[in-house]
Backbone atoms as SQL, in Angstrom:
CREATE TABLE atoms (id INTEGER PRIMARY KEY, chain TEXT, resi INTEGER, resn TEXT, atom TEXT, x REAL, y REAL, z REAL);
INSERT INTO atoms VALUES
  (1, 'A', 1, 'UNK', 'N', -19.937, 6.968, -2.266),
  (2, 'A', 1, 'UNK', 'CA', -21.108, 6.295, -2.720),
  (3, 'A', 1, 'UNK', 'C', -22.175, 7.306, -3.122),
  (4, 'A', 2, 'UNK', 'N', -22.313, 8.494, -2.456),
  (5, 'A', 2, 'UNK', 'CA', -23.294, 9.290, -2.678),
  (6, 'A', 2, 'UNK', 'C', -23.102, 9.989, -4.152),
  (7, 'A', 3, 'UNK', 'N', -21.970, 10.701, -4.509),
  (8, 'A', 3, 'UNK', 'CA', -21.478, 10.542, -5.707),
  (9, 'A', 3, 'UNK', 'C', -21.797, 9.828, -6.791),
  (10, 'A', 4, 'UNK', 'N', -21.900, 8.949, -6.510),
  (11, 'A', 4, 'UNK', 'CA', -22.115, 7.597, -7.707),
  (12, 'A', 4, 'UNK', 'C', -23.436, 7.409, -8.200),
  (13, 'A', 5, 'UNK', 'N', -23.942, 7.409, -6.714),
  (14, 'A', 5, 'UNK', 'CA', -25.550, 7.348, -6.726),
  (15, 'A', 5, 'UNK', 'C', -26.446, 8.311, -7.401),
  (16, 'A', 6, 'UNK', 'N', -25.579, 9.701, -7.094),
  (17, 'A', 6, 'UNK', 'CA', -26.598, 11.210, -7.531),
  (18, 'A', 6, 'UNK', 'C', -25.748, 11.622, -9.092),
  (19, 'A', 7, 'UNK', 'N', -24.300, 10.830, -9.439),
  (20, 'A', 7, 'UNK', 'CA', -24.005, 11.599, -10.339),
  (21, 'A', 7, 'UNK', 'C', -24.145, 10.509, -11.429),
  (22, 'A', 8, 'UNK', 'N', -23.772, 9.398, -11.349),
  (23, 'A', 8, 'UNK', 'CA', -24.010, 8.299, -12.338),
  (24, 'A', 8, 'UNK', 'C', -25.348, 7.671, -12.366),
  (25, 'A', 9, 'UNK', 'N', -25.825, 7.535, -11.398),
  (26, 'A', 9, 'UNK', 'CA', -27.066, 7.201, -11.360),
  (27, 'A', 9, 'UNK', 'C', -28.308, 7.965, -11.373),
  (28, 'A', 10, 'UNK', 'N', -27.935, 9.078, -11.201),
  (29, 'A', 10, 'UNK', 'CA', -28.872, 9.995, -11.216),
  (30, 'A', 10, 'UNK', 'C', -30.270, 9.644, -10.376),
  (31, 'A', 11, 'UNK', 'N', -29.996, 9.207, -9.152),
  (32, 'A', 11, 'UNK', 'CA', -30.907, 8.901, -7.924),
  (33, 'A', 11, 'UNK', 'C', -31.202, 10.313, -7.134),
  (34, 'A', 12, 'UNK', 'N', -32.587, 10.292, -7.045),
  (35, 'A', 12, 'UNK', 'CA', -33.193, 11.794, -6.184),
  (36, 'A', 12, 'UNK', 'C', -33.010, 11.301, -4.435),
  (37, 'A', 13, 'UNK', 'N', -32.681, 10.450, -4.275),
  (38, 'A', 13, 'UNK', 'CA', -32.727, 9.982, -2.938),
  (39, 'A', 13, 'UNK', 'C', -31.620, 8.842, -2.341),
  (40, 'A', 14, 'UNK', 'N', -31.093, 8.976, -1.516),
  (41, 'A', 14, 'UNK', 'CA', -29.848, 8.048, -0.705),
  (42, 'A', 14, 'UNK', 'C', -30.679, 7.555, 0.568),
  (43, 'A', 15, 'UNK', 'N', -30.731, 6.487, 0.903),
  (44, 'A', 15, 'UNK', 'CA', -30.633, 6.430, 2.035),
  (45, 'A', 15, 'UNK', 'C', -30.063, 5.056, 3.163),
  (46, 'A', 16, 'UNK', 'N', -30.505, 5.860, 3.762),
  (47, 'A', 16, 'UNK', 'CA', -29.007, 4.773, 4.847),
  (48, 'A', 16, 'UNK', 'C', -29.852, 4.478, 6.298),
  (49, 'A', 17, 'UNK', 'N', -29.184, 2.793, 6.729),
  (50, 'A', 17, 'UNK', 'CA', -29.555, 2.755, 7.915),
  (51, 'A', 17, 'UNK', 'C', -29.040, 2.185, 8.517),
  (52, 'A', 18, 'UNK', 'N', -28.686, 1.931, 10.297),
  (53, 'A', 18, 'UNK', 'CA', -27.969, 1.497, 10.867),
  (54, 'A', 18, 'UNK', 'C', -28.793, 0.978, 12.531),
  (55, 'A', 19, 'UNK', 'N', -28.064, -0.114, 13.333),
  (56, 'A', 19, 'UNK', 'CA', -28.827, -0.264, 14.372),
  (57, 'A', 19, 'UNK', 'C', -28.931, 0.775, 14.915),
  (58, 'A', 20, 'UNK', 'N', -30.296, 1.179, 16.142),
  (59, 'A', 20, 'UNK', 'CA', -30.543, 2.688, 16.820),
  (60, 'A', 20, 'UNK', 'C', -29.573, 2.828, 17.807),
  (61, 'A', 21, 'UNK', 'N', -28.821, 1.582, 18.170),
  (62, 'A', 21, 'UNK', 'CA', -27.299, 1.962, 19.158),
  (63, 'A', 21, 'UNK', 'C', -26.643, 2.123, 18.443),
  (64, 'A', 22, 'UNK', 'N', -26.255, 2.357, 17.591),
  (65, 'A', 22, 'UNK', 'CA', -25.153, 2.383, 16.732),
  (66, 'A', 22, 'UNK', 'C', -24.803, 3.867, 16.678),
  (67, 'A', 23, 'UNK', 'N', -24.611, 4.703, 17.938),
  (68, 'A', 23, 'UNK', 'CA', -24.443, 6.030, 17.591),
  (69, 'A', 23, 'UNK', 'C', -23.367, 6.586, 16.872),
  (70, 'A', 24, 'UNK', 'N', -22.365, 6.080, 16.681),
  (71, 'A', 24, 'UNK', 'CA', -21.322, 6.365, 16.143),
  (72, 'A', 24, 'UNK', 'C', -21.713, 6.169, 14.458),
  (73, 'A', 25, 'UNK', 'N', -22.129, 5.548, 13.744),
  (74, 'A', 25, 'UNK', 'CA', -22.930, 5.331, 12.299),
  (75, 'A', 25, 'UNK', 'C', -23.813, 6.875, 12.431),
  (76, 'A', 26, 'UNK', 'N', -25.388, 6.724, 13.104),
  (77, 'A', 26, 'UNK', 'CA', -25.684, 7.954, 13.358),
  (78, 'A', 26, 'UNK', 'C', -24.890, 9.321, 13.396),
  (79, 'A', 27, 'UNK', 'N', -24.067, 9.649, 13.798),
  (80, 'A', 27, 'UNK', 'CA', -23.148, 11.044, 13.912),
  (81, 'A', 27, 'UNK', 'C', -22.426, 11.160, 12.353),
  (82, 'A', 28, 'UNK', 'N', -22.435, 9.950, 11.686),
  (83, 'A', 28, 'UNK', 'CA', -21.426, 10.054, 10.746),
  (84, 'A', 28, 'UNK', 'C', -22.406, 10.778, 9.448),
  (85, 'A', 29, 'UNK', 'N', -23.983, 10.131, 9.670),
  (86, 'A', 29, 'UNK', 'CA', -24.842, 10.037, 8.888),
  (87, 'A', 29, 'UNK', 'C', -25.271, 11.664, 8.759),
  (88, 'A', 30, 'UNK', 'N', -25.281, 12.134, 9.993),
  (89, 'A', 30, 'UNK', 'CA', -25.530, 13.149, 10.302),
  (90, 'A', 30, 'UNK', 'C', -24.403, 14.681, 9.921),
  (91, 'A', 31, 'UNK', 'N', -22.892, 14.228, 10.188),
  (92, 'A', 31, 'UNK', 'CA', -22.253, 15.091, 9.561),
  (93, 'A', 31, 'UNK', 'C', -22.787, 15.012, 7.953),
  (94, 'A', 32, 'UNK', 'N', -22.965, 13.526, 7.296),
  (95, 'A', 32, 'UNK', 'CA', -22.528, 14.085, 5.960),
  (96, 'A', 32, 'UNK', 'C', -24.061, 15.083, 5.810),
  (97, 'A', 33, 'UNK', 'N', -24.775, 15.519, 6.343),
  (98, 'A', 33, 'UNK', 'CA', -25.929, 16.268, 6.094),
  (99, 'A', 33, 'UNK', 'C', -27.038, 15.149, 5.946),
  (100, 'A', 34, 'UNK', 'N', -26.982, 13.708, 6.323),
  (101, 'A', 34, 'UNK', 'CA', -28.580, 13.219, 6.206),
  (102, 'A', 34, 'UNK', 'C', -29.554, 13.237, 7.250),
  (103, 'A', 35, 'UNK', 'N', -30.660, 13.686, 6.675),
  (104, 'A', 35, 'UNK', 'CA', -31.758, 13.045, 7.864),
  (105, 'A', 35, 'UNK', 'C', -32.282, 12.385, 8.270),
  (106, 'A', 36, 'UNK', 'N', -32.329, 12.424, 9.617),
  (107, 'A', 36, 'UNK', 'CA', -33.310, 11.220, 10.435),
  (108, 'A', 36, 'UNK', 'C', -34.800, 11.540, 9.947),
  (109, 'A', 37, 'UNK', 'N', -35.090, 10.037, 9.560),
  (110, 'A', 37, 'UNK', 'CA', -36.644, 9.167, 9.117),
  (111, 'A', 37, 'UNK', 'C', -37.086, 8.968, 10.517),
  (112, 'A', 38, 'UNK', 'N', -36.203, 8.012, 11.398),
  (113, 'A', 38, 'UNK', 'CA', -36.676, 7.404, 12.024),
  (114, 'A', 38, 'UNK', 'C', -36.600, 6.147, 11.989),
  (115, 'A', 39, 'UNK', 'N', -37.382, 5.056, 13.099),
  (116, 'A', 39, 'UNK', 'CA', -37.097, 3.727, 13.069),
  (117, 'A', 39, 'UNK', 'C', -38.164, 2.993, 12.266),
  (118, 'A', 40, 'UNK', 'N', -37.670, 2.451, 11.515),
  (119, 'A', 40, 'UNK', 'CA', -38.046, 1.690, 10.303),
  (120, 'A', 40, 'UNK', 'C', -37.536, 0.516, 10.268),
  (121, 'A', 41, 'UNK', 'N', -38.578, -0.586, 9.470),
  (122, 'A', 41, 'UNK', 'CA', -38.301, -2.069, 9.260),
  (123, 'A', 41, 'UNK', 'C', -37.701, -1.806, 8.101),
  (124, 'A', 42, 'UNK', 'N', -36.385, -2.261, 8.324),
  (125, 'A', 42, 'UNK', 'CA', -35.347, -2.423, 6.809),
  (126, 'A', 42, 'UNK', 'C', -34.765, -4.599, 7.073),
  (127, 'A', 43, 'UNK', 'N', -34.618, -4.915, 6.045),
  (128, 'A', 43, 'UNK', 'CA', -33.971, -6.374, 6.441),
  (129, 'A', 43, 'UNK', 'C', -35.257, -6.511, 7.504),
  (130, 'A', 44, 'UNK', 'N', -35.914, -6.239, 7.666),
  (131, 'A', 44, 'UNK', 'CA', -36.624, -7.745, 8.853),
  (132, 'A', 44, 'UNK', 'C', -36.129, -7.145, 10.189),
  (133, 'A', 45, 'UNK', 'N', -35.606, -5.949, 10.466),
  (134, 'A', 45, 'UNK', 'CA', -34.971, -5.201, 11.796),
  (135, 'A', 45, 'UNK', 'C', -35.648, -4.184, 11.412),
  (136, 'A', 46, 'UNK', 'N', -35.775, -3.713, 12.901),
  (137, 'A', 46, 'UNK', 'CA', -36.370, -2.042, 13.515),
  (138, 'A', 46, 'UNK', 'C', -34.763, -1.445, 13.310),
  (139, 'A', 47, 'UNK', 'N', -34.752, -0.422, 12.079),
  (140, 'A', 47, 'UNK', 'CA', -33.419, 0.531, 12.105),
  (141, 'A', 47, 'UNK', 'C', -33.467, 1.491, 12.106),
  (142, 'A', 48, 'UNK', 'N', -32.564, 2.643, 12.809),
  (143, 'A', 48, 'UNK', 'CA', -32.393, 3.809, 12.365),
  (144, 'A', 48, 'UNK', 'C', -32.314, 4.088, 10.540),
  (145, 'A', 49, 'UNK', 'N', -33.144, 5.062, 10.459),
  (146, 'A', 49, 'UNK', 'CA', -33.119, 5.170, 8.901),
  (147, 'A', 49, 'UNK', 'C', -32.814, 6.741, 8.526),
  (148, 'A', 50, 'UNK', 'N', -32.204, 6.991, 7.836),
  (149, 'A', 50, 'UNK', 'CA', -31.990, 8.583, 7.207),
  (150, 'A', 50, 'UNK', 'C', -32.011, 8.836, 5.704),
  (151, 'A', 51, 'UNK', 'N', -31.504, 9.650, 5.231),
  (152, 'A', 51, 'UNK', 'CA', -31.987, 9.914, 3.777),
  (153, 'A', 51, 'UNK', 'C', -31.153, 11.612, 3.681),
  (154, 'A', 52, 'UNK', 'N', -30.974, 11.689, 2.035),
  (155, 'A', 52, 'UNK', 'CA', -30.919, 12.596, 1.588),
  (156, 'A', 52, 'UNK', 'C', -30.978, 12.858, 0.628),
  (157, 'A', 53, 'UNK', 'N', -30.944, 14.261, -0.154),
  (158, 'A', 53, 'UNK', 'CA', -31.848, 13.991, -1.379),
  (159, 'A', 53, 'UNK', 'C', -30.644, 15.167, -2.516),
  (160, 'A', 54, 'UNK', 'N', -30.781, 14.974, -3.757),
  (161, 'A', 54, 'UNK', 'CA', -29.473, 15.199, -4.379),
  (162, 'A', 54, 'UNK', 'C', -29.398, 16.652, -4.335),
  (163, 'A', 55, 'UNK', 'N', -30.116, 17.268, -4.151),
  (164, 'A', 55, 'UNK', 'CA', -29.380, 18.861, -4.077),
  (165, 'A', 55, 'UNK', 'C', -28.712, 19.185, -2.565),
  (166, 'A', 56, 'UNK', 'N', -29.690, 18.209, -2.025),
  (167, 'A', 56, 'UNK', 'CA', -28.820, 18.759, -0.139),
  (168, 'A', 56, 'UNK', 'C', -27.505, 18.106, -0.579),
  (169, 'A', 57, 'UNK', 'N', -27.178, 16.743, -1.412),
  (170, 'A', 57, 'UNK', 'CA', -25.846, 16.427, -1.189),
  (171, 'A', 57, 'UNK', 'C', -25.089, 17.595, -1.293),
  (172, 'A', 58, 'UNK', 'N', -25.145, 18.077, -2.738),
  (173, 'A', 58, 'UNK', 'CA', -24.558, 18.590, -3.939),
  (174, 'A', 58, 'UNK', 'C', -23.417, 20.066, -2.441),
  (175, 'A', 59, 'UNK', 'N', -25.061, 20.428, -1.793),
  (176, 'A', 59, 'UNK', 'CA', -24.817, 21.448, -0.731),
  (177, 'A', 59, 'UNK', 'C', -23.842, 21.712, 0.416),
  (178, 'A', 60, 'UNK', 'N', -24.038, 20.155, 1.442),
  (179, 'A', 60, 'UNK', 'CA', -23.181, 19.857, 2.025),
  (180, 'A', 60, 'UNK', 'C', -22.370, 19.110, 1.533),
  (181, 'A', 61, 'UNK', 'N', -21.783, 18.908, 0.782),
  (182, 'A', 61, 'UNK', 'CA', -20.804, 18.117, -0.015),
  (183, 'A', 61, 'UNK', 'C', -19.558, 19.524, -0.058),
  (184, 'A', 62, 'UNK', 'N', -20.316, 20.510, -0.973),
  (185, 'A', 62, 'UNK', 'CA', -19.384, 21.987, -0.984),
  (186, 'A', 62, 'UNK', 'C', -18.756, 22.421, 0.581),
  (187, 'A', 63, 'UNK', 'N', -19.916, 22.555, 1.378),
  (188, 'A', 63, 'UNK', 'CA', -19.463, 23.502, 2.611),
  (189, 'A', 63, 'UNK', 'C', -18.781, 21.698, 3.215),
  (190, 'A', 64, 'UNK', 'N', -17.893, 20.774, 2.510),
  (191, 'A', 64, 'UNK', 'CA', -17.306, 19.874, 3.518),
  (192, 'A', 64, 'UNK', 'C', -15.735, 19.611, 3.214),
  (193, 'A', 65, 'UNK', 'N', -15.985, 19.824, 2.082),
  (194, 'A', 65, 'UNK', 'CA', -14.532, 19.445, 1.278),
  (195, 'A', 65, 'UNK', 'C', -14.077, 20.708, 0.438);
């Protein structure tokens, strides 16, 4: 998806969120290189929120695959 987003779409920003128990989402968010925002109203819920922005993909994308 990030791909799609930064290469077809040409979006400066991804971001993603998941419930704040949801640690297993979190870790995943976190390998691919995004950062924690913090808890944020997304949908009408308090969520974990992260983000990343298209050159960090481009970055950890290389040092992953």
């Amino acid at each position: 998806m990030a791909d799609f987003a930064f290469g077809r779409l040409h979006a400066q920003t991804l971001y993603a969120v998941c419930h704040p128990e949801n640690s297993a989402s979190m870790a995943v968010m976190v390998r691919l290189g995004m950062h924690y925002r913090g808890i944020e109203d997304w949908y009408a819920q308090k969520l974990a929120s992260y983000e990343i922005r298209a050159d960090s993909w481009s970055v950890a994308r290389n040092s992953q695959f």
